[in-house]
N, C-alpha and C positions, 0 to 999 in steps of 0.2 A: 251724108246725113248722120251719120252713125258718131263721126266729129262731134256733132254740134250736139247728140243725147250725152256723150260721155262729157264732156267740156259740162255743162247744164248739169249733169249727174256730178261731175266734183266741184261744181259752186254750190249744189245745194245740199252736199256734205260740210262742205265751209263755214255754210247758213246754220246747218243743224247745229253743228259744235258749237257755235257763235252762241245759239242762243242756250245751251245747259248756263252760259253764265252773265249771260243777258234778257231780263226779265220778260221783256217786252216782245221777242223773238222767239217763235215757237221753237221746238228741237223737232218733234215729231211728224211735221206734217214737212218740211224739208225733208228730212230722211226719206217719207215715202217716195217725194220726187225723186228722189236720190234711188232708191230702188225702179221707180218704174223706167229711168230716162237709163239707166245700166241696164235693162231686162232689156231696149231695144237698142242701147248701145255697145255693149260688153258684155258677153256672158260671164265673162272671168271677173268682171268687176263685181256686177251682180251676185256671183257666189260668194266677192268679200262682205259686202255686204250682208249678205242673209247669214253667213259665218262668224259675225261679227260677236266676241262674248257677248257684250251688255245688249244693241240692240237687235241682233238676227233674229230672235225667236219672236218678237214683236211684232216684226215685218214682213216675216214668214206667217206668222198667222193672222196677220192684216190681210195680207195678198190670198191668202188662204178662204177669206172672210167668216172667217173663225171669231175674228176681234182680239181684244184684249183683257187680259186678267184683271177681276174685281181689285186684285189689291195693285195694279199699276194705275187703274183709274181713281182711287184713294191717293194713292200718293202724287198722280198730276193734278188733280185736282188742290189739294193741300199747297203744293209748290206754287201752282198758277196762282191761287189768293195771296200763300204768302208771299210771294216777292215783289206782286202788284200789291200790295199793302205797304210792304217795306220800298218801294218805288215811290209810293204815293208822300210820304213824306216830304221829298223832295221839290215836289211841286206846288206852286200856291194859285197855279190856274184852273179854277172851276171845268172847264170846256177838256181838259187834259182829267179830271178824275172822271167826269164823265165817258171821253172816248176809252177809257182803260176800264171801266165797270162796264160798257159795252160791249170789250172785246172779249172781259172774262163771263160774260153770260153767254155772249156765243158759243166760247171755248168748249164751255163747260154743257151747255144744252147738246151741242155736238156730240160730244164724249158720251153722256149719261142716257140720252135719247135718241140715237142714231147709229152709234157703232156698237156694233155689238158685244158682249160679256163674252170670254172665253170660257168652257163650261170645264173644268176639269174633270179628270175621272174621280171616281170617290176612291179614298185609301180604303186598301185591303186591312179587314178586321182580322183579326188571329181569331181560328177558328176553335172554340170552345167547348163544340158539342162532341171532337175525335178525344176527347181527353178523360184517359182513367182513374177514377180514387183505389188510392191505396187503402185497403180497409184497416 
């Protein structure tokens, strides 16, 4: 069994990369599969994963249910339109801009009203009240 999570965990790393540069293919929700199917198939995989620079801390605080940072939902969201936008050029069938303004309302209803905001901490202010005038 353990086969067939990691086998399913590096196609749906496949899937993820696939889609940074195909519009229509999510990255992020592949990745997750790609974390859950390594957590019961590979420990070791699973720590490349979550190790990973660009998306470990995403998935770690998915898994976490933490969610994700305001300004990654800014900028999936921004990409999701724009590339369905720049997609939609391409096509001149009615039934195809509708299934793709479909898919980006779900996308995005998902994102905005379901997952949740990752809350930072607030930056430390420099403290102003330990400090002496020199007369």
């Amino acid at each position: 069994m353990k086969l067939f999570y990691n086998v399913a965990g590096v196609l749906a790393v496949l899937l993820g990369i696939l889609g940074i540069f195909l519009p229509l293919l999510p990255t992020t929700p592949f990745l997750l599969l790609a974390s859950a199917c390594f957590a019961r198939g590979s420990e070791r995989l699973h720590r490349w994963l979550l190790s990973h620079p660009t998306f470990g801390k995403y998935i770690a605080n998915f898994e976490a249910g933490h969610g994700i940072p305001l300004k990654g939902k800014i900028v999936a969201t921004v990409m999701l339109w724009g590339s369905m936008a720049w997609s939609a050029r391409h096509f001149d069938n009615v039934a195809i801009f509708i299934m793709m303004g479909v898919i980006g309302a779900c996308v995005s209803t998902y994102m905005w009203w379901y997952l949740p905001t990752l809350k930072l901490p607030p930056r430390r202010q420099a403290d102003t009240t330990s400090r002496t005038e020199l007369p």
